[in-house]
C-alpha positions, 0 to 999 in steps of 0.5 A: 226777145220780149221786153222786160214788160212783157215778161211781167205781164206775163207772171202777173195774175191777170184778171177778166177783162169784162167781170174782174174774175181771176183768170186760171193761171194755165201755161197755154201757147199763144195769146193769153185769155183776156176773158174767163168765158165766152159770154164776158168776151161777147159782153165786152164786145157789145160795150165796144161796138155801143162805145164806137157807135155813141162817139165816145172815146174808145177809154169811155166807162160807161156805167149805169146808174145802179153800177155806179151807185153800188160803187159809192156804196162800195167806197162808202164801206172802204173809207169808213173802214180805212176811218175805223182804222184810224180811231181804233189807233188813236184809242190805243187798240190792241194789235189783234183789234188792229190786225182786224180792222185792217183785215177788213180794208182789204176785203172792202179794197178787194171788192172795189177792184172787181170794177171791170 
């Protein structure tokens, strides 16, 4: 009988575990994708066999410089929503206005967790 995680793991949506895209939810029998295609599945492969051969702890996030300065920007555009948030409320902001700029939080939120 499975346990109770993994019944949850299976009802949660599950993402590619190279790009971050959502996988389709597809009642298929056996293991579940961890991948959206064959040329993620080969990408995250050669990051495990690099990670292997540098030494690194095989948990390692490797990132070159311009992914992580596209994830600083990215945080960047996050926080300075989450502050536009914040100002609109100490302004005493509409709640549309409000709803608005809430909105966009979440778009940036969204856009962080494709970091895969």
């Amino acid at each position: 009988m499975p346990t109770p995680e993994r019944i949850k793991s299976r009802t949660d949506s599950k993402h590619c575990g190279w790009c971050g895209l959502r996988l389709p939810d597809v009642g298929r029998v056996g293991r579940p994708r961890r991948y959206c295609s064959q040329s993620c599945r080969q990408r995250a492969y050669e990051r495990r066999t690099a990670v292997q051969r540098g030494g690194l702890p095989e948990d390692a996030v490797v990132l070159s410089a311009a992914e992580l300065t596209d994830l600083q920007d990215r945080l960047f555009q996050l926080r300075c929503a989450a502050e536009d948030v914040v100002t609109a409320a100490e302004d005493g902001a509409a709640p549309t206005e409000l709803k608005d700029l809430a909105t966009q939080v979440v778009r940036s939120a969204h856009g962080l967790e494709r970091l895969r």
